[in-house]
C-alpha positions, 0 to 999 in steps of 0.5 A, spaced: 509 207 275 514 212 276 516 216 283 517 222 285 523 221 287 525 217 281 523 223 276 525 230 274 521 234 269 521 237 262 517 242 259 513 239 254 508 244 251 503 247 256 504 241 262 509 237 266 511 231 263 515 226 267 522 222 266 525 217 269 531 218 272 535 213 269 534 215 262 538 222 263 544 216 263 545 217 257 550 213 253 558 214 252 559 218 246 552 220 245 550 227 244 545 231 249 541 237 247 538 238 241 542 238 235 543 246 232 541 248 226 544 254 222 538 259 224 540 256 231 547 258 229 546 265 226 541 267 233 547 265 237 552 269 234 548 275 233 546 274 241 555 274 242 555 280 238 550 284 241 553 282 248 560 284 245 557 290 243 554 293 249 560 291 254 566 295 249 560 301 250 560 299 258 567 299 259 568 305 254 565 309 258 564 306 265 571 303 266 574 306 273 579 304 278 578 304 285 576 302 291 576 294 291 579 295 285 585 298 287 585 293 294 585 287 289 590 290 284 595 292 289 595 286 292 597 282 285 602 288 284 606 285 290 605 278 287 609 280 282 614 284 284 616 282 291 613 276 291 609 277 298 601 277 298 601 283 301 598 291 301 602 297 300 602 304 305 602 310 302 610 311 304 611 305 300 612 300 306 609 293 305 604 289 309 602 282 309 594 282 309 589 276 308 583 281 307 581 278 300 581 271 298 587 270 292 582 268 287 582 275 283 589 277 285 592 271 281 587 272 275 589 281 275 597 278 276 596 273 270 593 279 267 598 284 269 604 279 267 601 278 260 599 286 258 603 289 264 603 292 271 597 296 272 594 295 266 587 293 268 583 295 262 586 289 259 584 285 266 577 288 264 577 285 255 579 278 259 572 279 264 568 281 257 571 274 253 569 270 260 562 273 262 561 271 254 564 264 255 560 264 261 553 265 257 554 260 252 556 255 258 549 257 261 545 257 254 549 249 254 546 248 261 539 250 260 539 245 252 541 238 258 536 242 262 530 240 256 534 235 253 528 230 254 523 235 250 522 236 242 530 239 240 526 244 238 523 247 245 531 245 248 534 250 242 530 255 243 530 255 251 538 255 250 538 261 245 532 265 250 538 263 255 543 267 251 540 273 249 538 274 256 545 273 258 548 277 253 544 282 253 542 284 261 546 291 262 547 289 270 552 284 268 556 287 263 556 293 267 561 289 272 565 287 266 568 295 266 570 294 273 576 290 275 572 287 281 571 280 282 564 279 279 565 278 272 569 272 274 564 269 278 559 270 273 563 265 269 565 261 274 557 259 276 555 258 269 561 253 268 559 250 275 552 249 272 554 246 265 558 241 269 553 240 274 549 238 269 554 234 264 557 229 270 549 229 272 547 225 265 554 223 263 559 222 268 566 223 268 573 225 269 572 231 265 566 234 267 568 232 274 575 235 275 571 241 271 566 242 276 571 242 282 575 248 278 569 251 277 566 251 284 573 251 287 574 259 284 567 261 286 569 260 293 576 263 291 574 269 288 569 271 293 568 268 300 561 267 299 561 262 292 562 256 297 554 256 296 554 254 289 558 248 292 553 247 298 548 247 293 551 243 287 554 238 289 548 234 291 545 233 284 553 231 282 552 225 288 545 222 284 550 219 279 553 215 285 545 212 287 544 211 279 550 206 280 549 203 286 547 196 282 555 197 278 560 195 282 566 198 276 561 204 275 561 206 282 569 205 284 571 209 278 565 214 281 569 214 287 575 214 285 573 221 281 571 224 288 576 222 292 581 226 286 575 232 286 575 232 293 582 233 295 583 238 289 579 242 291 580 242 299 588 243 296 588 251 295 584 252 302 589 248 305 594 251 303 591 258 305 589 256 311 597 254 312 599 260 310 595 265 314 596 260 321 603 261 319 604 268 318 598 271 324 597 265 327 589 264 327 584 259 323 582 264 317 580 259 312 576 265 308 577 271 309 574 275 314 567 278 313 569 284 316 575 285 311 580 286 317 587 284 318 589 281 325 590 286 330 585 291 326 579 293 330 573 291 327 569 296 330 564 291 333 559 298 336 559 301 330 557 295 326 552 294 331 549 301 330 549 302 323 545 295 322 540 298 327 538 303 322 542 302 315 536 300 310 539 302 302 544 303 299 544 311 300 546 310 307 551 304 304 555 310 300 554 315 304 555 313 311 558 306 311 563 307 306 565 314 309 567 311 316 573 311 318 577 316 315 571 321 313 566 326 316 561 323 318 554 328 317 549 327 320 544 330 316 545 324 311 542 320 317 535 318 315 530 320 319 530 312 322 536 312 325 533 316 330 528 314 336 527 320 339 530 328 340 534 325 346 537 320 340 538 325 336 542 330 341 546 324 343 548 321 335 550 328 334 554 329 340 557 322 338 559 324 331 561 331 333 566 327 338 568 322 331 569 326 326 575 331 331 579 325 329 576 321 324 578 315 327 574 309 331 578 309 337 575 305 343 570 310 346 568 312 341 565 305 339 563 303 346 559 309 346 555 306 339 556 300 342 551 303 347 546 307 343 545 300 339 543 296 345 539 301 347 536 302 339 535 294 339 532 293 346 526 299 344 525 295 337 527 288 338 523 286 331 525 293 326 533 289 328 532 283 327 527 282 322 524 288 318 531 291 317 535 284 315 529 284 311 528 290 308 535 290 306 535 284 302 529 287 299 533 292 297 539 288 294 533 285 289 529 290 288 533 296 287 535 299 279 542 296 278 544 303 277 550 303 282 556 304 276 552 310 272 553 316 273 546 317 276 545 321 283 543 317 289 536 320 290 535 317 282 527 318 285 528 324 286 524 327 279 523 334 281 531 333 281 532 330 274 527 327 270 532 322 265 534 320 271 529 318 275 525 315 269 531 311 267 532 307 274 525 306 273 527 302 267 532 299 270 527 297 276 523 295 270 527 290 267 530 287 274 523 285 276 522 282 269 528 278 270 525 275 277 518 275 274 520 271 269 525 266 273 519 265 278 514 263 273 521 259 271 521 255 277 512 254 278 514 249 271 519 245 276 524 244 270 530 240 271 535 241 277 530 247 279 531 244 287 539 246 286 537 253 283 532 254 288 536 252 293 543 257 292 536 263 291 535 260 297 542 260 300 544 266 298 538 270 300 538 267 307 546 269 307 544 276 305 540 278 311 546 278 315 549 283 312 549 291 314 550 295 309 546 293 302 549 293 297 545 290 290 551 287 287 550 282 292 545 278 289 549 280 281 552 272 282 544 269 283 543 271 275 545 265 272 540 261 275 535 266 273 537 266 266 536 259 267 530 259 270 527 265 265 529 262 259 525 255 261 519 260 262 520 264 255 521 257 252 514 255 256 511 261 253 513 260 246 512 253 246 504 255 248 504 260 243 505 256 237 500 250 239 494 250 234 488 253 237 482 247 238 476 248 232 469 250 235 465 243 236 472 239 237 471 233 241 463 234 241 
């Protein structure tokens, strides 16, 4: 009999067949995943030109450079220029920063030098290629995913896998931006193909790829580090499945050992960097994105987090302070407990926005307006809001780069528009639907892809400005995941309905 820790599951018709483990060990120069066949073939082209072809109309129409963009793209200029990692004031002094992590600034300075300087338009062709590239990698993974159930049920969830990908509008939005989110996207979807690979057949290659991959997730973003937290433990398995080989478990080790160091490498060398110049312990970035000696404005921060719900307030409000007005009237009605609370936030944003600036009193006196607001609702601060918020970031019409208003539920306003991001709406929680039903199938390493949902969502309840964004890098594995339940779907579909009087 074979045990539960023993096995993993792949869907065979409309039940959960189990397979050992050992037998994912396949061996070397043998071929995993189904074979593809010229219908295969023609489907897969036809989802990378229809995803092609959806990113060229994004990006014609989309493309803009601005605030993170010009933050990366500022600090790539002076890689190239002056050789400091650094940002430039308006007077064009330069200062040295650590505000971003050097992963997207070294992919738009190679991208500046190859197409020229500011040229991010060329930067947003190369996240077109990557992202498609990344769908391809994910349709590979989800072939090992079913590797153990008839080629024809692993090929169609590889190509569900792909016209997903290709042809989701929330993915090929970012690729029109210079952002770091479409490098991250192919970045996780190399982490799951590799994953996978050294999972069934271990090895140099697919090891130092899953090193790379992991170790420029956490490079372009700070938060990439989870897919690491939760990959590796699938990748460790391979070391329990060699227990019994002595010669297979040193060469094993030697791979980890080498893995390890490379990827510890450039955070070490990040960290020595940033010891050097400020003389403070910064591994990643900050997650308030501020220099040393910047204030981080923990009273403002604290306020803020005490009303702040969706991403109109994110827009309006957050992103306007500092150095913008800040109106109360864009204030939702839930930042306020009573008539005394509002006199005194409209006293405190008359007082702010004489100079526009943060100084020391004026955050004490959020400070203390937050500690009053959390001490009269302890349970709206630290449970219905996280929550909300991450509700918010799930669930709301990924709609944040179309020229759409803030108040898309406003019909009266504008009709399209507000029909539109409901469609959008639509389309989001059919992505999640499907990965939900995806994961009940329990197909294999669906425990890895549970926990970095998991990880992820638990990171962003700490978070007080939603933004949806945030969960764009949990795509990957619900394309995975959705594709395993189409592939269910189908595979139901097209068994052979039982006669009447069969089996009397």
């Amino acid at each position: 009999m074979v045990s539960t820790a023993e096995t993993v599951y792949a869907i065979h018709g409309n039940r959960m067949e189990a397979t050992p483990e050992s037998q994912l060990q396949q061996p070397h120069g043998t071929r995993v995943g189904p074979s593809l066949t010229s219908a295969a073939l023609l489907s897969a082209a036809l989802a990378l030109l229809a995803g092609l072809a959806l990113r060229a109309w994004m990006l014609l129409r989309l493309f803009e450079v601005d605030g993170d963009s010009l933050i990366y793209g500022g600090i790539a200029k002076n890689l190239l220029l002056h050789g400091r990692y650094a940002l430039t004031l308006g007077n064009g002094d330069t200062y040295l920063t650590l505000i971003r992590l050097p992963g997207y600034p070294f992919f738009l300075a190679l991208c500046f030098r190859l197409f020229g300087i500011e040229n991010y338009f060329a930067a947003c062709c190369v996240q077109i290629g990557l992202d498609l590239a990344g769908c391809l990698l994910l349709a590979g993974f989800v072939a090992r995913v079913l590797s153990s159930s008839p080629p024809p049920i692993a090929r169609r969830a590889a190509l569900a896998a792909l016209w997903l990908a290709a042809l989701c509008p929330f993915i090929a939005s970012y690729d029109a931006l210079p952002m770091a989110e479409a490098p991250t996207f192919f970045a996780l979807c190399l982490a799951l193909w590799t994953m996978a690979h050294f999972r069934q057949r271990p090895g140099w290659l697919s090891g130092l790829g899953f090193t790379c991959a992991v170790t420029w997730a956490a490079l372009l973003r700070p938060d990439g580090a989870l897919a690491a937290i939760a990959f590796v433990p699938v990748v460790l398995m391979a070391f329990r499945d060699s227990a019994r080989q002595p010669e297979h478990l040193r060469r094993l080790t030697r791979i980890a050992v080498v893995c390890l160091l490379l990827a510890l490498a450039p955070f070490a060398a990040w960290t020595w960097r940033n010891w050097s110049v400020y003389h403070i312990f910064q591994p990643l970035a900050p997650r308030l994105a501020t220099d040393p000696g910047e204030d981080p404005n923990p009273g403002w921060e604290s306020w803020v987090k005490s009303w702040c719900l969706d991403f109109a307030s994110t827009y309006q409000i957050y992103w306007n302070v500092p150095d913008g007005k800040l109106d109360i009237r864009d204030l939702p009605s839930r930042a306020f407990d009573s008539p005394q609370q509002y006199a005194a936030t409209a006293a405190l944003a008359d007082d702010y926005n004489l100079s526009q600036r943060l100084t020391p009193p004026l955050n004490a006196r959020f400070a203390a307006l937050a500690r009053q607001r959390i001490a009269a609702h302890p349970l709206r601060y630290y449970l219905v809001l996280p929550l909300g918020r991450l509700a918010d970031m799930w669930l709301r019409p990924r709609v944040e780069n179309l020229p759409i208003d803030l108040d898309w539920w406003n019909y009266a306003r504008h009709h399209n528009e507000t029909l539109f991001s409901w469609l959008y709406a639509a389309l989001n929680l059919l992505y999640l639907l499907l990965a939900g039903i995806g994961l009940l199938l329990r197909p294999r390493y669906w425990q890895a892809l549970l926990a970095y949902l998991l990880l992820r969502s638990a990171l962003l309840l700490t978070v007080e400005a939603p933004e949806t964004r945030y969960t764009l890098e949990c795509f990957p594995m619900l394309f995975a995941l959705g594709a395993v339940a189409l592939a269910a779907a189908l595979r139901s579909l097209q068994q052979p309905s039982p006669r009447p009087g069969a089996g009397r």
